[in-house]
N, C-alpha and C positions, 0 to 999 in steps of 0.2 A: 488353611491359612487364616481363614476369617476368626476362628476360634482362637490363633494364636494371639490375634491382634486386639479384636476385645478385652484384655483385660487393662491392657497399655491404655485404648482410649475409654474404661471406668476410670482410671487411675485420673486421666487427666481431668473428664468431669469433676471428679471429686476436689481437686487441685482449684478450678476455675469457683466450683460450687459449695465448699465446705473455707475454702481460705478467706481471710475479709479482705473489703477489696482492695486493691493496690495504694497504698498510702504515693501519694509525690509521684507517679510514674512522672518521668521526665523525659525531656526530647536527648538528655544525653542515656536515659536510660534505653532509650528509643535505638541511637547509634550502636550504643554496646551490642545491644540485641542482633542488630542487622549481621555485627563483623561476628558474630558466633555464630550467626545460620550459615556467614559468606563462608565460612572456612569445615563447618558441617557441610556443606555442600559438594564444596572440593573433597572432602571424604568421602560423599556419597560418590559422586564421581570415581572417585578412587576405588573405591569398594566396586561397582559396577565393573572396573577393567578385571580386578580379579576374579569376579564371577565370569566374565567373557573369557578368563585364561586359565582358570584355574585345575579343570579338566585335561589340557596338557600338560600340569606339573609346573607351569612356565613361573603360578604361585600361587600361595593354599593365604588364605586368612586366619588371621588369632584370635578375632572377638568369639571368646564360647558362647555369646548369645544365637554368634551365624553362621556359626559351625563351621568346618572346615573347605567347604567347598559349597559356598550358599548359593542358590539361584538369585537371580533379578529381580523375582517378586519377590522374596526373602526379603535380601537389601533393600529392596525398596518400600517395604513394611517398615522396616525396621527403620529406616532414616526417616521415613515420613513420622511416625509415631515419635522417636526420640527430639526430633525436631519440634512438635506441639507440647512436647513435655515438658521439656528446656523449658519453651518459651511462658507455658502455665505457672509452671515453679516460679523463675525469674520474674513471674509478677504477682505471685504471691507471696514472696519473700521481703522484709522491710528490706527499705533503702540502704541502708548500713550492708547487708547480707545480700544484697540482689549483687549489688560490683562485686562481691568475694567470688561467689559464685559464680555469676558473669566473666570474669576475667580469670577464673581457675579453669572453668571449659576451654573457654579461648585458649587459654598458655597447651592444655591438654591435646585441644584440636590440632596446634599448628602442632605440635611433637608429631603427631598421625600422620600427618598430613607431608610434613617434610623427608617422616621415614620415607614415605609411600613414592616420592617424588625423587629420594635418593634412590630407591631399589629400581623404578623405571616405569613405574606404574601410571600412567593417564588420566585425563578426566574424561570418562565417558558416558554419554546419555544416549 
């Protein structure tokens, strides 16, 4: 596991280390940021019930990064890392580009996130 996760957090080093630094971070860049992690979250959430049920069929997951029946630590690699990554991008990105991409995840999360809440799936930690 540790080796799969290493390269996600080079990536993000290089993100925080090699970008210049955030022009204008602002306090509404600051909100953006939060309702993206809130609803990444809710996914992680979500993701975690299907790894709790996914073993009796009850439902498989479609990200091919977590394969079709990911463990716990899995998911919870994988949310932890995508969540520092976002958030490194989203401030190395100029101001113009940080809301595009800020508010494309967001639009993309709640799609996940709503599927996942029609099908019957839970938030669990």
């Amino acid at each position: 596991m540790r080796s799969k996760l290493l390269p996600s957090l080079l990536s993000l080093v290089l993100v925080f280390g090699l970008a210049p630094a955030a022009k204008a971070w602002t306090k509404q860049d600051t909100l953006w940021q939060m309702a993206y992690l809130s609803v990444h979250l809710t996914d992680w959430g979500q993701t975690l019930d299907i790894a709790a049920q996914c073993r009796s069929g009850a439902y498989y997951e479609t990200n091919p990064v977590l394969g079709r029946c990911p463990s716990a630590q899995k998911v919870n690699a994988y949310f932890l890392t995508t969540a520092l990554l976002h958030s490194g991008i989203a401030h190395a990105l100029p101001p113009k580009y940080r809301r595009i991409f800020q508010a494309g995840t967001i639009s993309m999360q709640i799609g996940y996130v709503t599927n996942n809440a029609n099908i019957g799936l839970k938030w669990r930690f």
